[in-house]
N, C-alpha and C positions, 0 to 999 in steps of 0.2 A: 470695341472702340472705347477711349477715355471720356469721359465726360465728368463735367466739375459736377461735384454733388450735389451745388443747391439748386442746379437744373434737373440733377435725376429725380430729388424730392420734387419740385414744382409739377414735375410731367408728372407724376405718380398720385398727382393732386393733395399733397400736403400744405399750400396756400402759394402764394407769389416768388416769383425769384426772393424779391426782399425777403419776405416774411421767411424763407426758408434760413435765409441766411442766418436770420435771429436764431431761429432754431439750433442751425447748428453751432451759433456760439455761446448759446445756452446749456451745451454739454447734452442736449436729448439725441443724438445720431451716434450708432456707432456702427464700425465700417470690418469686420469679417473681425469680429469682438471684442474692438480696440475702440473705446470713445474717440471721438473728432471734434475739435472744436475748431479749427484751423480754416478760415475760411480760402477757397482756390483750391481745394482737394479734390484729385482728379480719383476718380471709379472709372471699372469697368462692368455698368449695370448688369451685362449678361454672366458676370461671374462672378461679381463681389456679391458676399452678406451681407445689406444693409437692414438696421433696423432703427424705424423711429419712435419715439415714446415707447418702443414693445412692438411695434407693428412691423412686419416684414416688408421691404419696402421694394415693389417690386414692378416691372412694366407694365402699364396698362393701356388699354384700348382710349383709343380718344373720345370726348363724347363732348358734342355741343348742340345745348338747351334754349331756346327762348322761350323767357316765360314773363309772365303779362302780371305782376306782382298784386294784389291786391294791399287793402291798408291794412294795416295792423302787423305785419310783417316785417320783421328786421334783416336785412345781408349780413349774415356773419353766420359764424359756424360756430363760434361758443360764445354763448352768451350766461353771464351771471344771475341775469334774472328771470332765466327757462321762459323767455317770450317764443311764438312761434318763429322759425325761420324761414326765409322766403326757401330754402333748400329741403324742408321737407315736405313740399309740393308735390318734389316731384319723387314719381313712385317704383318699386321696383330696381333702384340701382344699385351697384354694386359696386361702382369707383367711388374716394372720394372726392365731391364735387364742393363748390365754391362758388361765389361769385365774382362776374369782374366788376368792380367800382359798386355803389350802393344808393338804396335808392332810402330814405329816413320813414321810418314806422310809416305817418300819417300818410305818406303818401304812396302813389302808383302809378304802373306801367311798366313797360320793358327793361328787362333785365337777362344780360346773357349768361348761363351758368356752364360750367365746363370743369376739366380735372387738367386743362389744357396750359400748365402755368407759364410756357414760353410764351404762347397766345396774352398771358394774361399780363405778363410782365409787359409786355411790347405797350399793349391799349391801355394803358395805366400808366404809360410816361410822365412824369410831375410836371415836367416843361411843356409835350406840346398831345393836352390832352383832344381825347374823340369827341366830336362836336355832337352836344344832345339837345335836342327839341323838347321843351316842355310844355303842354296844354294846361292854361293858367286862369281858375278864375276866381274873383276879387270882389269883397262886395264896396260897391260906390261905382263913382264914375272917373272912370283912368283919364287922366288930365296930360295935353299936352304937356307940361311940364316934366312929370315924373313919369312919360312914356322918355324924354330928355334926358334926365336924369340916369335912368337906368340903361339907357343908351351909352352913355358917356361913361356909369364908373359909378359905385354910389360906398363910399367910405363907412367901414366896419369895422370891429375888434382888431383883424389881423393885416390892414390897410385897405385901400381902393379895389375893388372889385375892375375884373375885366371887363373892356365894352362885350355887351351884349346884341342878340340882332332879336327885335321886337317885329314880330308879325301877323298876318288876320287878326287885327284888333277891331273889336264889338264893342262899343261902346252903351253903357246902360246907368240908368240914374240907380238903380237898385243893386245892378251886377255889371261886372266887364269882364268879355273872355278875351282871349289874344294865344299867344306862342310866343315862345323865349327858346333863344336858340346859344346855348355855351358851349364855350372852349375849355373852361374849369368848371369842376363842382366841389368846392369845400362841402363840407359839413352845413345842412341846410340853407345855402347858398341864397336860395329864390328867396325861401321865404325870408331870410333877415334882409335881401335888398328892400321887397316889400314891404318889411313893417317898419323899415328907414324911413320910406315913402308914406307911412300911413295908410295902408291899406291891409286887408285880414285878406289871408288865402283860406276858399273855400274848396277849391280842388286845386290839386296838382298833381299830372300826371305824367311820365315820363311816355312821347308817340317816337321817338326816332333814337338810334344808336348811329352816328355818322349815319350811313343811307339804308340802313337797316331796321325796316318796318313792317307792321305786320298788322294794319286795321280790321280785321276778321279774328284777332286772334282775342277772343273773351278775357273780362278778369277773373285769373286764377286758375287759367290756362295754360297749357308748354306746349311744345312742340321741337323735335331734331330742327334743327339747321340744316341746310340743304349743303353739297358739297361747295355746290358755286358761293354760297352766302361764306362761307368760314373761308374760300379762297380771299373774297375780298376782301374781308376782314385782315388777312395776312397780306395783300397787298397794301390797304390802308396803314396797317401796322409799320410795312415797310416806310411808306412812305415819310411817317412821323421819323423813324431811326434815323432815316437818311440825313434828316434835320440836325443830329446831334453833333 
């Protein structure tokens, strides 16, 4: 059966539909020993030679990960400054594995890891991203005001942030916990709404993947996905497509 090649890369876990794409117009793919740079080139996995950077590039068994990220950990798979990776947590594998979306050094919690790139392309839609829950706390005392604020939108580098939904909010002269619930996550998203608002983040931790949680699961812990959990995952995923 044909299949375009920046899907057969992605399942093969070489990084996201996009990312593969780059790949292959960066001249590292070639296809039964003919470089590819052509992006919409159809393979036949079970009988073309594909090789990427050197690597054979070949089917693999599906595998999905939660895992409970602790700090000091990056999401990526190459990094310049040989920091630890939240991927080499986990032990014993044999595909290559990746993350969907990321969670930034300082902080933690849930993170789904897989070699699954249709999975990952789908939950990583730019338009209509997976709603994440984040456990947030702050030193002072969170003021009606900039609970508003951040409600509404709060204006950054790259424009207005989307409304947020703010919930179990604790208030404390010293600390305040609460939950932030997004639709996007740029590039340390929380904390720059925060220090908009004048406020330091002490923790942040990512507790929910759309409805995908796991309170028992320790930091610095993983665990499979259950069949039903990645079912809904790909029903969620639909759901988002359907939108396009």
């Amino acid at each position: 059966m044909l299949e375009r090649l920046q899907k057969v890369l992605a399942e093969a876990g070489f990084g996201s539909r996009r990312e593969c794409e780059k790949i292959i117009e960066a001249g590292r793919v070639t296809v039964d020993g003919e470089c590819v740079t052509k992006l919409g080139t159809v393979v036949d996995p079970d009988k073309s030679v594909i090789y990427c950077d050197g690597i054979n590039v070949q089917k693999q068994r599906k595998i999905y990960y939660l895992l409970n990220k602790p700090k000091g950990y990056v999401c990526t798979n190459y990094d310049e400054l040989d920091r630890l990776r939240a991927i080499d947590i986990l032990k014993n594998i044999t595909q290559r594995i990746y993350t969907i979306g990321r969670i930034d050094k300082e902080s933690e919690g849930l993170i789904i890891i897989t070699n699954d790139g249709d999975l990952a392309n789908k939950l990583s839609h730019p338009r209509y991203e997976v709603t994440k829950t984040y456990y947030v706390e702050v030193d002072g005392y969170l003021t009606g005001e900039a609970i508003k604020s951040l409600k509404s939108g709060v204006w950054l580098s790259f424009g207005k942030t989307k409304p947020v939904k703010i919930q179990h909010v604790r208030k404390g002269k010293q600390r305040s916990r609460f939950e932030m619930v997004l639709k996007e996550g740029k590039n340390r998203e929380i904390r720059r709404m925060l220090n908009e608002c004048n406020y330091k983040v002490r923790i942040l931790r990512r507790i929910k993947i759309g409805n995908l949680y796991d309170p028992a699961l320790k930091i610095g812990r993983y665990r499979k996905l259950t069949d039903a959990e990645v079912k809904r995952l790909y029903a969620l995923a639909g759901r988002i497509n359907a939108k396009e």
